[in-house]
C-alpha positions in Angstrom: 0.0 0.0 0.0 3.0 2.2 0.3 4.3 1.4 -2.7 1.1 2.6 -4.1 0.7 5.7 -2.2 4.4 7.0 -3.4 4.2 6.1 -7.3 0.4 7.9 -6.8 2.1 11.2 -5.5 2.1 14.5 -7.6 0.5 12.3 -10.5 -2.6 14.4 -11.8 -4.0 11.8 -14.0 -4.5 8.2 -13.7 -7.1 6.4 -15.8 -8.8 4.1 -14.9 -8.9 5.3 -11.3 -7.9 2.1 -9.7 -6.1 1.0 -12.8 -2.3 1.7 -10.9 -3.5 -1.2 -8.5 -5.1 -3.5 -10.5 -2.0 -3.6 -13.0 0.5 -4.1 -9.7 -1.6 -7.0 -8.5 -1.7 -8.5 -11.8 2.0 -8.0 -12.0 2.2 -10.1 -9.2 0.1 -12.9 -10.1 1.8 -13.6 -13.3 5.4 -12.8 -11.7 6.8 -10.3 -14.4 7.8 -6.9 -14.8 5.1 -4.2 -16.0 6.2 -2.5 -18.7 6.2 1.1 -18.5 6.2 3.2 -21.5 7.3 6.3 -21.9 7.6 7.8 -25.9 8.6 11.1 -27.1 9.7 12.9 -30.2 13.2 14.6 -30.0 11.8 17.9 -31.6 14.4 19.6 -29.4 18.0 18.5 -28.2 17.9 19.8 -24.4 15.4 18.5 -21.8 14.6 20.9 -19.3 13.1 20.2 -15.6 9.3 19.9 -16.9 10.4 16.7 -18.7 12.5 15.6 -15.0 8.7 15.6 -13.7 7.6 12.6 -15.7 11.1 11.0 -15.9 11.5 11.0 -11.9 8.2 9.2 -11.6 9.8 6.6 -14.3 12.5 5.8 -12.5 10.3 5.1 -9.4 8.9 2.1 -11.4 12.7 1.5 -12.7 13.9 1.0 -8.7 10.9 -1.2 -8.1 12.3 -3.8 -10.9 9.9 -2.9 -14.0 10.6 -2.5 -17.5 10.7 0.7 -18.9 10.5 1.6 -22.4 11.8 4.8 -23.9 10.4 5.0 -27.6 11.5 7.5 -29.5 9.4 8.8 -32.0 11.8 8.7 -34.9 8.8 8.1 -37.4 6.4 10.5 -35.8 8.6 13.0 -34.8 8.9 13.7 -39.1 5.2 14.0 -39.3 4.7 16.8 -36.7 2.4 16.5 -33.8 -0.4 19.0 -33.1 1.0 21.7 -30.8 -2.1 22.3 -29.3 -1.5 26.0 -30.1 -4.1 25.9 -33.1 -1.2 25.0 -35.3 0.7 22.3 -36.5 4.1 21.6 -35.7 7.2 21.2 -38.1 8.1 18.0 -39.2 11.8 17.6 -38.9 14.5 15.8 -41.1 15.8 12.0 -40.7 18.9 13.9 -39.4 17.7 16.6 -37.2 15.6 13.4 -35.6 19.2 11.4 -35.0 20.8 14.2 -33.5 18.2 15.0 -30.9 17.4 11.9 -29.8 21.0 10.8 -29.3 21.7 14.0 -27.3 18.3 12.9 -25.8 18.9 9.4 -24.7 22.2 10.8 -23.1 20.5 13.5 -20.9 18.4 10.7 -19.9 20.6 9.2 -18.1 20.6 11.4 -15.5 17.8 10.6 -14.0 17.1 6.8 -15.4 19.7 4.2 -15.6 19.2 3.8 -19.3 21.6 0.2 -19.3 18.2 -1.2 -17.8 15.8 0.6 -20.1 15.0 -0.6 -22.8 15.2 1.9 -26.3 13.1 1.2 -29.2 12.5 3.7 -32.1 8.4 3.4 -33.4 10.1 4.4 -37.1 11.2 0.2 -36.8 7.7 -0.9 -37.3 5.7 2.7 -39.1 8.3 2.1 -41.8 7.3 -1.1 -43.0 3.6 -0.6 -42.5 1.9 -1.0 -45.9 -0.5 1.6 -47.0 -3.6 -1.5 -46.9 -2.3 -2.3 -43.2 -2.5 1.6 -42.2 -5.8 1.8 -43.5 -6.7 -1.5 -41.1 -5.7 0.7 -38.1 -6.7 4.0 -39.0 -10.4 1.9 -39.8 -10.4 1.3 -36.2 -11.0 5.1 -34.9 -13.7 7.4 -35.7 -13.5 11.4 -36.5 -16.0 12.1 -33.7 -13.3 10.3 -31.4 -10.5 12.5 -32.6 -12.4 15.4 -32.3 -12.8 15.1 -29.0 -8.9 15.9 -28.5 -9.7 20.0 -27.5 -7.6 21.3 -29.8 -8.5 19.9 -32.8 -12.1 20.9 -31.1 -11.0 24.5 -30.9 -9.1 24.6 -34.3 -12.6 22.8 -35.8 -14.7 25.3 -34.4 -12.5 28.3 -35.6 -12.3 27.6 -39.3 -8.6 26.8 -38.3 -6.8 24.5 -40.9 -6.1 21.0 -39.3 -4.5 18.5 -41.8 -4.5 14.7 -42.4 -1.2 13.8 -40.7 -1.8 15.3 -37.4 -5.2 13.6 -36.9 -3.4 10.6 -38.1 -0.5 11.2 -35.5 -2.2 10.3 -32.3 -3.6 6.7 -34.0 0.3 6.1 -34.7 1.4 7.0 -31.3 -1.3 4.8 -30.0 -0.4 2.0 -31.9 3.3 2.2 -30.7 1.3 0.7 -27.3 0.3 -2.0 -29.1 3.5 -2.9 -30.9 5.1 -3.0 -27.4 2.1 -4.3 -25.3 2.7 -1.5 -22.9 1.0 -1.6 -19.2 1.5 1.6 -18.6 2.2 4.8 -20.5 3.1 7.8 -18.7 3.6 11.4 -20.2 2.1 15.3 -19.2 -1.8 16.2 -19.0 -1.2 17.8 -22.4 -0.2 14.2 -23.9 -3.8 12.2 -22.0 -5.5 12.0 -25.4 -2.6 10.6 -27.5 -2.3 7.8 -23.9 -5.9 7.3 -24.0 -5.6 6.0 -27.9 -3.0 3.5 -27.2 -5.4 2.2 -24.6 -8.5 2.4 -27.1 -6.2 0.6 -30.1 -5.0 -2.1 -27.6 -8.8 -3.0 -26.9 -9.7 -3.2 -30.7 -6.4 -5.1 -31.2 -7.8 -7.7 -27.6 -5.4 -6.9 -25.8 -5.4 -5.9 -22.2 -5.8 -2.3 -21.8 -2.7 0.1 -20.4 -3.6 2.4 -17.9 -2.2 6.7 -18.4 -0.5 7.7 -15.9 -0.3 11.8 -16.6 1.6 14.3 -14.5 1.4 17.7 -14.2 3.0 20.7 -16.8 5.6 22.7 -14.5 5.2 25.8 -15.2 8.3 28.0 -17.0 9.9 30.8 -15.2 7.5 33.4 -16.6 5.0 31.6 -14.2 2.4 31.5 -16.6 2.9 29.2 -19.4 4.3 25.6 -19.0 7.9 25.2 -19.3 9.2 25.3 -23.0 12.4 25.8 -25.1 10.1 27.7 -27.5 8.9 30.0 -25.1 12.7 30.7 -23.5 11.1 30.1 -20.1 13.5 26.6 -19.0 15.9 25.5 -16.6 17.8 22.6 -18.5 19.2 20.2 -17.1 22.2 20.6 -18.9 22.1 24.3 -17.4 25.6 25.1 -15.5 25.0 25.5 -12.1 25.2 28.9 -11.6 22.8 29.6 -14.5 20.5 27.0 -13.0 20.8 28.9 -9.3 19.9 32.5 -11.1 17.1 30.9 -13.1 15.4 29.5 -9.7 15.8 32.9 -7.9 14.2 34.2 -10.6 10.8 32.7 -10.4 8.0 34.4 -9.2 6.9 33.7 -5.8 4.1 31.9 -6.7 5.9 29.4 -8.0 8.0 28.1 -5.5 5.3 25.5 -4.1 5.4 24.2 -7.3 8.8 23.6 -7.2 8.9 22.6 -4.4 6.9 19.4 -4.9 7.4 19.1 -9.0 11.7 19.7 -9.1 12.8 18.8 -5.6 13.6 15.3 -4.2 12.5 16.4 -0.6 10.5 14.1 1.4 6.8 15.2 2.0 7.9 15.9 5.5 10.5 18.0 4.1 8.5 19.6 2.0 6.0 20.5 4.2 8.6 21.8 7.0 9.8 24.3 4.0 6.3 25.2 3.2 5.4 25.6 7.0 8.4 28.2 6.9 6.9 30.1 3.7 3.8 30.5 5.6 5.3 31.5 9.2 6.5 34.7 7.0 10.2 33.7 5.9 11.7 35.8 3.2 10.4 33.3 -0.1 14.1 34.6 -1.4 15.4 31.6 1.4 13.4 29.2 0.3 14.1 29.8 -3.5 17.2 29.3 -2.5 17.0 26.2 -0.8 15.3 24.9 -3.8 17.9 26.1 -6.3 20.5 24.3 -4.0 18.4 21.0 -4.2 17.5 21.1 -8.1 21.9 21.5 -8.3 22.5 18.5 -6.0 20.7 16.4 -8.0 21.9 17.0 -12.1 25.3 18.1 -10.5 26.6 17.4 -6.8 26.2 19.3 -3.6 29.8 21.1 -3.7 28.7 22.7 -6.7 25.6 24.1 -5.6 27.1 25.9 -2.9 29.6 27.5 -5.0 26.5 28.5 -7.4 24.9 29.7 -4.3 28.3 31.5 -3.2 28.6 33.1 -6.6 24.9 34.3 -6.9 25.6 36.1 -3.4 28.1 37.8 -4.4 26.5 38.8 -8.5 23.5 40.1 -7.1 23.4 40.7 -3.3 27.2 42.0 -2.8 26.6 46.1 -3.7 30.2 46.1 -4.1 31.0 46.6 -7.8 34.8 45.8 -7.9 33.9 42.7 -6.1 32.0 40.6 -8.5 32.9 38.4 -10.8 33.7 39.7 -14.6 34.1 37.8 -17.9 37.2 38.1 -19.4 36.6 39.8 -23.2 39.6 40.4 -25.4 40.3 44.4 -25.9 41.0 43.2 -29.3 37.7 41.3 -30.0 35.6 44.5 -29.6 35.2 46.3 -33.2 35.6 50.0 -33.3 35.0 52.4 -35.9 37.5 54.8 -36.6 39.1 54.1 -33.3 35.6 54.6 -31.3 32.5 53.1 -30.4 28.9 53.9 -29.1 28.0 52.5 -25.8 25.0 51.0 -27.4 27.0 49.1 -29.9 29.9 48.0 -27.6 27.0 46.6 -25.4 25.1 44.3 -28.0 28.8 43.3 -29.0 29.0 41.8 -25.3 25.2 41.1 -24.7 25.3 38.6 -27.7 21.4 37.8 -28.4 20.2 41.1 -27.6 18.5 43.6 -30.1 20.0 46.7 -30.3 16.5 48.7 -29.0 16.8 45.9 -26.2 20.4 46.8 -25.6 18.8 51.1 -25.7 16.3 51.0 -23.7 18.5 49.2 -20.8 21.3 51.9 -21.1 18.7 54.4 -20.8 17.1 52.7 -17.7 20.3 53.1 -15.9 21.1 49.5 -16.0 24.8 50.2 -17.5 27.7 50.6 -15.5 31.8 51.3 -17.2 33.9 51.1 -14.0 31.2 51.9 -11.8 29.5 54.7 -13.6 26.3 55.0 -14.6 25.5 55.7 -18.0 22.1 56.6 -19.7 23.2 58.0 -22.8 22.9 55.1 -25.5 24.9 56.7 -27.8 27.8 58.2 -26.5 31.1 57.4 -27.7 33.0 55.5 -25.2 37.0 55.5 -23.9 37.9 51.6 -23.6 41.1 50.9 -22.1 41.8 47.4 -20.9 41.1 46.4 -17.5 37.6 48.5 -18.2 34.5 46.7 -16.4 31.5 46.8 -18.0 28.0 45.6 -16.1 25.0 45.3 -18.1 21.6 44.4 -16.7 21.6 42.4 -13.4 23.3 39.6 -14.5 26.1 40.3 -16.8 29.9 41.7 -15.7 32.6 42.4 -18.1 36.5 43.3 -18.1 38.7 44.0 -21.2 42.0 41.7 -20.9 
C-alpha cells in the first residue's frame, strides 16, 4: 500500500482510477515486470526540468524492478504532432531526428539508468507498414473520437486548418502501445489523449488495456505558461550551475510551491517543513534558495551548488561593484569604428542575443555601469582601455583583458 501511495504522488492523472492497483496486483500474479512506457519525439536536443517531472516518476517504477521503455518517435517526430497552439508543428529531417534523440537518450541518463531501459525507435515498425495495413488501423478510430482531443475541437470550431497527418499522429502514437504491449504509459496532461488512444487501439487489437499515468506541466519561469524551449522560459538540465541557481531565484513567488513538490527530491515531511516556513513569513528569497541548492544537487553534486549559491551572493546581493565576478573579453575582439564606439553598440557586441532597441532602452534605464559609472546616454562614444568593467543588466559583468 505504500508502494502505491508514493508512485500515486504528484501524479494528476490516472485512468482508470484504480487502474495503478489493478496492474500491480496483476504483475504479481503472473510474476513479471510491468512495462512502462514512456515515448517522445526529440523535436528539441535539451530537456529541461518539466520533462524531469515525468522521468523522476519513471524511475520510481525503474527501482521497483519494472521494465521501462523509452520510444522515441523517430517516425512520428517527421510527421509533426499537433502543438495544441491551433497550429501544426514542423516535421523535422531523418537527421535533425538522429541528432536530438542521441543527445536525448544521453541527458536521460541522469535521471534513469538507461543500461536497464530498454530503447526502441516506433520508425522500426511505421516504416514497414503497408499503405492497406495503415488503413486496417486508421479503420479502427472514428473522426468524432478525434475530435474530441480539445484542440483539434477548438481549431474545428475556428475555421482553423487541421491537416490529415496530425489527426493521423495520435492513431500512430497509440499504436506504438500495441506494438510493445505497454502496461502503462506515462507522459504530461497535455499528452492524455494521445495515452488514451494507445489504450482504445489495444482493446480493438484484444489486448489488455494500459492504464495513463499523466503528471502535471511545470510551469516555465514566466509563471504563466508551462515550461518550454520555445517559449525561453526553462531551466535545463544541462544548465551550469550557476545559470540553474539564477534561473530558480528568478521565479515568481508563486511558483515556488510548485517547485517545491514538481523539481525537488525532498521528502513530504521536508516539503511540508519548507512550506510551513513560507507561511510562518520567511523571506520566499530563502526558500528559492534552498530549492535552487536541491535542483543542483541532484543534475550536478552538492559542492557545486554551494559555490552557485556563493557566486549568486556575491552577482546580485554584494553592492560592491569591484567585487563581482567579470568575464574576461579580449580588448582586441571588440570592433571599433575609426578608433571609437557607441555604448550602445559595444553593449550588444557583449550582450550577444540582444536587439539593439533591447540593448537602448536598458542603457537608458540606468542599468549600465563602465567602472562603476552610470551611464544613460545610449549613444555616447566611449573611452575603452583594458582592465575597463563593463555591467550590463543584473546579471552580466565584463572586463577587457
Amino acid at each position: 500500500m505504500e508502494t502505491i501511495k508514493k508512485l500515486k504522488e504528484n501524479v494528476e492523472i490516472i485512468l482508470p482510477k484504480n487502474g495503478l492497483e489493478e496492474k500491480m496486483e496483476q504483475a504479481k500474479k503472473e510474476n513479471r515486470k510491468l512495462i512502462i512506457k514512456l515515448g517522445f519525439d526529440p523535436t528539441a536536443p535539451n530537456l529541461h526540468l518539466g520533462h524531469a517531472v515525468v522521468l523522476k516518476k519513471l524511475k520510481q517504477f525503474q527501482d521497483l524492478g519494472h521494465q521501462i521503455v523509452i520510444l522515441v518517435g523517430s517516425f512520428t517526430a517527421r510527421i509533426g504532432d499537433p502543438t495544441g497552439k491551433n497550429k501544426s508543428r514542423k516535421p523535422l529531417s531523418i537527421e535533425e531526428v538522429q541528432h536530438n534523440a542521441e543527445t536525448y537518450l544521453n541527458q536521460l541518463s541522469q535521471i534513469i539508468d538507461i543500461t536497464k531501459a530498454k530503447i526502441v525507435f516506433n520508425s522500426d515498425w511505421l516504416n514497414e507498414l503497408s499503405f492497406s495495413e495503415v488503413i486496417q488501423i486508421l479503420s479502427k478510430v472514428t473522426l468524432a473520437q478525434l475530435m474530441h482531443r480539445n484542440d483539434f475541437n477548438k481549431r474545428f470550431t475556428e475555421n482553423t486548418p487541421i491537416a490529415m497527418h496530425e489527426l493521423i499522429y495520435p492513431i500512430l502514437q497509440g499504436f506504438d502501445s500495441v506494438k510493445i504491449n505497454a502496461d502503462i504509459e506515462m507522459g504530461g496532461t497535455d499528452q492524455l489523449f494521445n495515452c488514451t488512444m494507445g489504450r482504445q487501439l489495444q482493446e480493438t487489437f484484444e489486448m489488455n488495456p494500459q492504464i495513463v499515468m499523466c503528471m502535471p506541466l511545470l510551469k516555465g519561469l514566466d509563471g504563466k505558461e508551462k515550461m518550454s524551449k520555445s517559449l525561453n522560459n526553462i531551466i535545463g538540465l544541462t544548465d551550469e550551475p550557476n545559470e540553474m541557481f539564477g534561473k530558480t531565484m528568478s521565479i515568481p513567488d508563486s511558483l515556488i510551491e510548485e517547485f517545491l513538490n514538481l523539481t525537488t527530491d525532498f521528502s513530504i515531511v521536508e516539503q511540508q517543513l519548507i512550506k510551513e516556513r513560507l507561511a510562518n513569513g520567511e523571506n520566499p528569497m530563502n526558500i528559492k534558495k534552498i530549492i535552487a541548492q536541491n535542483i543542483i544537487t541532484q543534475y550536478h553534486n552538492k559542492d557545486e551548488a554551494q559555490k552557485a549559491e556563493d557566486f549568486f551572493t556575491n552577482q546580485f546581493q554584494n553592492k560592491n561593484f569591484q567585487e563581482k565576478i567579470f568575464e574576461p573579453i579580449l580588448f582586441s575582439s571588440i570592433q571599433f569604428e575609426n578608433g571609437v564606439i557607441s555604448l550602445v553598440d559595444l553593449c550588444v557586441q557583449l550582450k550577444k542575443g540582444h536587439t539593439k532597441s533591447a540593448i537602448k532602452r536598458l542603457i537608458e534605464s540606468g542599468a549600465v555601469q563602465i567602472d562603476n559609472e552610470k551611464i544613460t546616454e545610449p549613444y555616447i562614444h566611449i573611452e575603452l582601455k583594458v582592465k575597463s568593467k563593463i555591467k550590463i543588466g543584473k546579471r552580466d559583468f565584463y572586463e577587457l583583458k
